[in-house]
C-alpha positions in Angstrom: -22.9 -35.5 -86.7 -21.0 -32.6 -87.2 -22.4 -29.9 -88.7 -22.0 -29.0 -92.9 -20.6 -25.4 -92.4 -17.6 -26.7 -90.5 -16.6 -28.9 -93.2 -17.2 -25.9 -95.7 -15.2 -23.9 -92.8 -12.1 -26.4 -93.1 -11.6 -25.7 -96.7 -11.5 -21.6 -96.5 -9.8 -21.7 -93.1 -6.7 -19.7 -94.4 -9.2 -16.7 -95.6 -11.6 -16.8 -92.8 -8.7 -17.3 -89.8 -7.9 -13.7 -89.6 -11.6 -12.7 -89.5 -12.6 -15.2 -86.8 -9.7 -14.6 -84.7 -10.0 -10.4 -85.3 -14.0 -11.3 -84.1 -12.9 -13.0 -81.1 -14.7 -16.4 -81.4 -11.3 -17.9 -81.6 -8.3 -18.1 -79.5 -4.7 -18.6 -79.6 -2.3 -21.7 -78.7 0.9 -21.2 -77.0 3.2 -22.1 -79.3 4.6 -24.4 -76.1 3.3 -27.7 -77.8 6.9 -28.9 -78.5 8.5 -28.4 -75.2 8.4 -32.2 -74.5 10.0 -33.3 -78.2 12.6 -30.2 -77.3 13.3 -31.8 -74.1 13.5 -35.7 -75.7 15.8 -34.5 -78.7 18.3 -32.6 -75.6 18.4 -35.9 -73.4 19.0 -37.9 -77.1 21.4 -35.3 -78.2 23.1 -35.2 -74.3 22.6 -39.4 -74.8 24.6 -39.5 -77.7 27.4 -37.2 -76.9 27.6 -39.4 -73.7 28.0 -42.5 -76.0 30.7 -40.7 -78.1 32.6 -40.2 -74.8 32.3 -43.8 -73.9 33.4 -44.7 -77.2 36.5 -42.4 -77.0 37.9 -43.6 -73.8 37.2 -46.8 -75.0 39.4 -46.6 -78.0 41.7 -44.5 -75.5 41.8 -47.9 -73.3 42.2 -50.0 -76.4 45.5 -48.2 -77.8 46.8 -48.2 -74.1 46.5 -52.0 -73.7 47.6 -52.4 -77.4 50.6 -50.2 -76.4 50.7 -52.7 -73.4 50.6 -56.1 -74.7 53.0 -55.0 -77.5 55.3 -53.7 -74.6 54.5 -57.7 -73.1 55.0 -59.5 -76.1 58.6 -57.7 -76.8 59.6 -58.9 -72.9 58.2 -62.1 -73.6 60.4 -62.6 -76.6 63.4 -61.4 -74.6 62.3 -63.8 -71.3 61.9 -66.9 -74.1 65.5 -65.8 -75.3 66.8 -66.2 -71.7 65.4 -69.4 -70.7 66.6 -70.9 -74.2 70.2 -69.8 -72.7 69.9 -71.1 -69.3 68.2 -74.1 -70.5 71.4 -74.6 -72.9 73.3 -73.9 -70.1 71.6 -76.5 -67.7 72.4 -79.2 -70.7 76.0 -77.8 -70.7 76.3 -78.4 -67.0 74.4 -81.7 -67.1 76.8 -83.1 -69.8 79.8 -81.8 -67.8 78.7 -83.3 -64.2 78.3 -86.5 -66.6 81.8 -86.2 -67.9 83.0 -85.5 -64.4 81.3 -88.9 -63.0 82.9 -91.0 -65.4 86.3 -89.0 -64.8 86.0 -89.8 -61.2 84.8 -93.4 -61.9 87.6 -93.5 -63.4 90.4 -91.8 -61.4 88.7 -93.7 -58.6 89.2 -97.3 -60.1 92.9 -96.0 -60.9 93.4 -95.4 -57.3 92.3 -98.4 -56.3 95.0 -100.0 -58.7 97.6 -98.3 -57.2 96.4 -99.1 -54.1 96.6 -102.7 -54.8 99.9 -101.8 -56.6 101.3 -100.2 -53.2 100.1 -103.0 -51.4 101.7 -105.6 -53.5 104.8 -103.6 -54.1 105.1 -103.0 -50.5 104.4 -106.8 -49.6 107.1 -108.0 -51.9 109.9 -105.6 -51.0 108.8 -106.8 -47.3 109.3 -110.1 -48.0 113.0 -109.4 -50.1 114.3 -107.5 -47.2 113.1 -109.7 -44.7 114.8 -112.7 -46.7 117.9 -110.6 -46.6 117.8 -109.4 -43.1 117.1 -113.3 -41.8 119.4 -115.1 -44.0 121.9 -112.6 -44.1 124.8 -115.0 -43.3 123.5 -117.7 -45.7 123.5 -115.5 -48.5 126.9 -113.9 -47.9 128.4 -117.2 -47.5 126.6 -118.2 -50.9 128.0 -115.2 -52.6 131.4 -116.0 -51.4 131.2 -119.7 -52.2 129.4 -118.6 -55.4 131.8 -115.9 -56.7 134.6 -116.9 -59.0 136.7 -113.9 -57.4 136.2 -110.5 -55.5 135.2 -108.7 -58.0 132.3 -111.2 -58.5 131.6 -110.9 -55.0 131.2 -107.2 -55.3 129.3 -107.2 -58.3 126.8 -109.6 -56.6 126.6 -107.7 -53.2 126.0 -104.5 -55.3 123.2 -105.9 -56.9 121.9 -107.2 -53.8 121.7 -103.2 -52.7 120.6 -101.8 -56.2 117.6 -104.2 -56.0 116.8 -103.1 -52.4 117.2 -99.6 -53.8 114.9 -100.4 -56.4 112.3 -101.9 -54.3 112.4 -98.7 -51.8 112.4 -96.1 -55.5 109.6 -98.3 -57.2 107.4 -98.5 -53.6 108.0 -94.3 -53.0 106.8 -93.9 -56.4 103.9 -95.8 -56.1 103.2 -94.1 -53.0 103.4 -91.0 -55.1 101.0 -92.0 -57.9 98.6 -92.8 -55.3 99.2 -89.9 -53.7 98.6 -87.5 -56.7 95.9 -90.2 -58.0 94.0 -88.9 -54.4 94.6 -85.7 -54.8 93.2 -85.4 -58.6 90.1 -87.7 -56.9 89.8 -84.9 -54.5 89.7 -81.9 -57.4 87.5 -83.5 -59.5 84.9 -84.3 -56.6 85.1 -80.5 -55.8 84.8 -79.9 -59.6 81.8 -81.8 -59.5 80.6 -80.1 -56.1 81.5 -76.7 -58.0 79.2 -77.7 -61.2 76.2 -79.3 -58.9 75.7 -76.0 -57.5 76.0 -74.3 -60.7 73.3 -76.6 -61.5 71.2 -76.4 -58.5 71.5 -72.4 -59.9 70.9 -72.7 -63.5 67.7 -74.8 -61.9 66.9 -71.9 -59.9 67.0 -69.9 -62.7 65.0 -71.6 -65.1 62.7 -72.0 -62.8 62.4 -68.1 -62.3 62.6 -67.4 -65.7 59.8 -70.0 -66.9 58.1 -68.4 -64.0 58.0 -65.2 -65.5 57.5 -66.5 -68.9 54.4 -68.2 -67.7 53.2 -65.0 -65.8 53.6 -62.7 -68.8 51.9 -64.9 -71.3 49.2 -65.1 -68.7 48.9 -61.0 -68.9 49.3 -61.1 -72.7 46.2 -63.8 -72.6 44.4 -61.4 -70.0 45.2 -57.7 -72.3 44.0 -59.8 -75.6 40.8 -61.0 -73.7 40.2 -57.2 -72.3 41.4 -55.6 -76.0 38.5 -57.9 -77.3 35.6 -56.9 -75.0 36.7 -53.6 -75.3 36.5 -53.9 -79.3 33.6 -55.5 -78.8 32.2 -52.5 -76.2 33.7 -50.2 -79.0 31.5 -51.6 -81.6 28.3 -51.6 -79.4 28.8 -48.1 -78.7 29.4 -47.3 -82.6 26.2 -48.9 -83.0 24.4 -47.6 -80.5 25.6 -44.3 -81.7 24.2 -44.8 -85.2 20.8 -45.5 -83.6 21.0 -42.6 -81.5 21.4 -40.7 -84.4 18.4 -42.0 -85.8 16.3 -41.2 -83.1 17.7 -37.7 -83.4 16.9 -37.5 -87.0 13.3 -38.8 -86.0 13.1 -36.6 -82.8 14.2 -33.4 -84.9 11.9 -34.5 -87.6 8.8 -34.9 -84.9 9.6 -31.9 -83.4 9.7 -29.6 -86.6 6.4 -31.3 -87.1 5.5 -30.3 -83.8 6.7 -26.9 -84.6 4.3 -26.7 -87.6 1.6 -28.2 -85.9 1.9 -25.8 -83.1 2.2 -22.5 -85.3 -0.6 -23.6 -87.3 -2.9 -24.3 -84.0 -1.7 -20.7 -82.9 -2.7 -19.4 -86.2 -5.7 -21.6 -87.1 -9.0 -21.5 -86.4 -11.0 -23.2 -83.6 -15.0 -24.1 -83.4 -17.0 -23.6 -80.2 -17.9 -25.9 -78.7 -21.8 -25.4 -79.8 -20.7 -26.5 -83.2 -19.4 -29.5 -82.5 -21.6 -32.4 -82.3 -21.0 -35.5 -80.8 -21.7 -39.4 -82.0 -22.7 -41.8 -79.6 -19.9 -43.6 -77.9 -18.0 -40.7 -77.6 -19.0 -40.1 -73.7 -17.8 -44.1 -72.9 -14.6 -43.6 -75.2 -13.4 -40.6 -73.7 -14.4 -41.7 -70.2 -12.0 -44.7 -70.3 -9.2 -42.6 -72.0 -9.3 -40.3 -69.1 -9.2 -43.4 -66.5 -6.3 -44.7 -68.4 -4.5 -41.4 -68.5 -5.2 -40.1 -65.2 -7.4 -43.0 -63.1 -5.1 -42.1 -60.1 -5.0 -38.3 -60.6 -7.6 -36.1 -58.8 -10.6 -34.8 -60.2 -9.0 -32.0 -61.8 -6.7 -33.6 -63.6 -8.9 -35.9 -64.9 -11.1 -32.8 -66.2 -7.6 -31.7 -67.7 -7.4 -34.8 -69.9 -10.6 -34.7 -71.1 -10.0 -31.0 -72.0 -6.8 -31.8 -74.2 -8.8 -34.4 -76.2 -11.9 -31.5 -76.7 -9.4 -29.1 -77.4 -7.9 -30.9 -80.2 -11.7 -31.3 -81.7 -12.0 -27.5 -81.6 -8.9 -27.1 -83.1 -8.9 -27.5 -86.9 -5.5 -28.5 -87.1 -6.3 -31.8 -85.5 -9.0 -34.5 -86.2 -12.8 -32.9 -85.8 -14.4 -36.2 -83.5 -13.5 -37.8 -80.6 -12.9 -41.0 -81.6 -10.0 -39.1 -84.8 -8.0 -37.2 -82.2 -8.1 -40.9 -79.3 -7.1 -42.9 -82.3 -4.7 -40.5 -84.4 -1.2 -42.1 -84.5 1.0 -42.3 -81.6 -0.9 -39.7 -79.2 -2.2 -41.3 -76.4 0.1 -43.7 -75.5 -3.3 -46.4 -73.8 -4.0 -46.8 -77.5 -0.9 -47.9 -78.8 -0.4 -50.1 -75.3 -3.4 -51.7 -76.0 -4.7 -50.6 -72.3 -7.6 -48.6 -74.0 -8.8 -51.3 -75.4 -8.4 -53.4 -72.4 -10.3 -50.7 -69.8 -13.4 -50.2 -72.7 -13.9 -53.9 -72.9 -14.1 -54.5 -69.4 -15.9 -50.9 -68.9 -13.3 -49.6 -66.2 -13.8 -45.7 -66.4 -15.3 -44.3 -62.6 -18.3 -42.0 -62.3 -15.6 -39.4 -61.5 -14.1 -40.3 -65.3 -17.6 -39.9 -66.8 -18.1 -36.6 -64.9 -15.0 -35.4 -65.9 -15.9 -36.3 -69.7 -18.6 -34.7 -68.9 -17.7 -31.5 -68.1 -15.0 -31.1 -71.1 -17.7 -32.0 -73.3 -19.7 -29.1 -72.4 -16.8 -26.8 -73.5 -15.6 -26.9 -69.7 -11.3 -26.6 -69.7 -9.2 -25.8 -66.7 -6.0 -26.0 -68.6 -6.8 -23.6 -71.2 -6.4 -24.2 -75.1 -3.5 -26.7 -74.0 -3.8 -29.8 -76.3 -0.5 -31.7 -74.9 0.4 -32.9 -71.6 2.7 -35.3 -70.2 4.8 -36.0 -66.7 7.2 -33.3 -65.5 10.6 -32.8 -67.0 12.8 -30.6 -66.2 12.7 -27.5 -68.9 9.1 -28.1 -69.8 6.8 -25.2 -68.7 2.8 -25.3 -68.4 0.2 -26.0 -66.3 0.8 -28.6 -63.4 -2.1 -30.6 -62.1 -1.6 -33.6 -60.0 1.2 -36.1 -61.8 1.0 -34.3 -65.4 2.2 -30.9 -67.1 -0.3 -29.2 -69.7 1.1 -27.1 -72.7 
């Protein structure tokens, strides 16, 4: 139990301090004890202005491919407006090559009229002037038998040659028709020639053009997919942010704790370690905090833990037993873990961990009055034993 005039002690400490430490039966705390808070609120602070540069360049990136798919969706309007026109022109082609079918259809079944025309024309002039040429004499014996005078005879024998002129006029002309009938066959098929490769181009074209219609939707898809996971990067960020700012707040809050803590060790006074007295339990409890805390450090470091937690008991700034400074809130990190609990159930402190609980019991401490310690960062300055610094 501990003893009456400590308790009296706690409640004058402000007017006995200066009389115990001018006395010498107390001593000071570096004023160190914050060193590892200082060090967490940095990284946070270093954390967070990292996060504010992500977030920057990602709202950077996200104007850019704003700027971008605008810049996309403008030359997709205009590509859209091209392949309306060259499909319109396509239809315009395809209803001409249409028109020039049927015209040549046509043109062709007209030349094959006048064909049959010729032929016919031809093949009854043939037979006329063959009749003529073979019965010449009959026929100019009829006429002369047939003509009431001269002048009938003339008349008749003129006809005779007017109708042969005829026959020869009528079959040139048809000769003629079919003639110019061909040739406007022959222009129209190289119309149609002309407009099948305008087609075959206007194809081409369209095709190119829907090509690129197709590839620049694609990149608008691919800039609103990448605009959306970086808006959605963005908002993380934001957020994490905001809870980097909180643990800022809380870090800078523990730490000016820390601060308070530590000035009012420095200037508060501490018991010898005759005074204290210890309940039972306390050898087992501390014995199995150090093998939690430093069960694969050497002997000396183990001492070292076991020294912090004493320390603290000495120190009236901090809980006066054993088992108040193990279980004060979020110290020794085995407590909150649960790995305390675990290693005192199953009793797994070593007889180097009981001799090293041992010794800090008896007011033994080879890290001074430090009563923090932790694993080495950089910036933090103390006494290094083994895997931990002391401050």
């Amino acid at each position: 139990m501990k003893k009456t005039n400590w308790v009296c002690g706690k409640r004058i400490v402000a007017i006995l301090a200066a009389v115990v430490i001018g006395l010498g039966s107390t001593s000071s705390v570096k004023v160190t004890a914050t060193e590892s808070t200082r060090k967490q609120l940095e990284d946070a602070k270093e954390k967070k202005k990292q996060s504010q540069n992500d977030l920057d360049n990602t709202k950077d990136d996200i104007a850019e491919m704003n700027e971008e798919k605008s810049s996309l969706q403008n030359q997709l309007s205009s590509l859209n407006n091209q392949l309306t026109e060259v499909s319109n022109n396509l239809e315009d082609l395809e209803e001409q090559i249409d028109d020039k079918e049927i015209e040549i259809e046509n043109t062709m079944a007209e030349l094959e009229a006048a064909r049959k025309t010729e032929v016919s024309q031809y093949a009854s002039m043939k037979k006329r002037v063959q009749f003529i040429y073979e019965k010449q004499n009959f026929v100019l014996f009829d006429m002369l038998v047939g003509a009431t005078s001269f002048a009938n005879f003339l008349n008749q024998n003129n006809y005779v040659e007017q109708l042969s002129a005829y026959d020869r006029k009528m079959f040139l002309q048809y000769i003629e028709t079919r003639k110019s009938i061909e040739a406007k066959e022959a222009k129209l098929k190289e119309e149609k020639e002309q407009l099948d490769e305008y087609k075959v181009k206007a194809q081409a074209e369209q095709s190119r053009v829907s090509g690129l219609v197709n590839q620049t939707s694609g990149s608008i898809k691919q800039y609103a997919n990448d605009i959306s996971d970086a808006e959605a990067k963005a908002q993380a960020l934001e957020d994490q942010i905001k809870a980097q700012e909180a643990d800022i707040k809380k870090l800078e809050a523990k730490l000016a704790e820390e601060i308070r803590l530590s000035k009012l060790a420095a200037s508060s006074a501490w018991r010898n370690i005759s005074e204290v007295s210890f309940a039972d339990g306390d050898r087992y409890l501390l014995a199995n905090l150090i093998y939690c805390e430093a069960g694969s450090e050497p002997y000396e470091g183990k001492v070292a833990v076991g020294a912090v937690v004493i320390n603290r008991v000495l120190s009236s700034v901090y809980p006066d037993t054993v088992v108040g400074v193990i279980y004060q809130n979020k110290q020794f990190s085995p407590v909150s873990s649960g790995r305390l609990a675990l290693a005192l159930a199953e009793g797994k402190a070593t007889a180097a961990c009981y001799q090293a609980a041992d010794e800090a019991m008896k007011g033994y401490s080879n890290v001074g009055n430090c009563v923090y310690f932790r694993t080495p960062v950089p910036g933090l300055s103390g006494i290094n034993i083994g895997g931990h610094v002391f401050y």
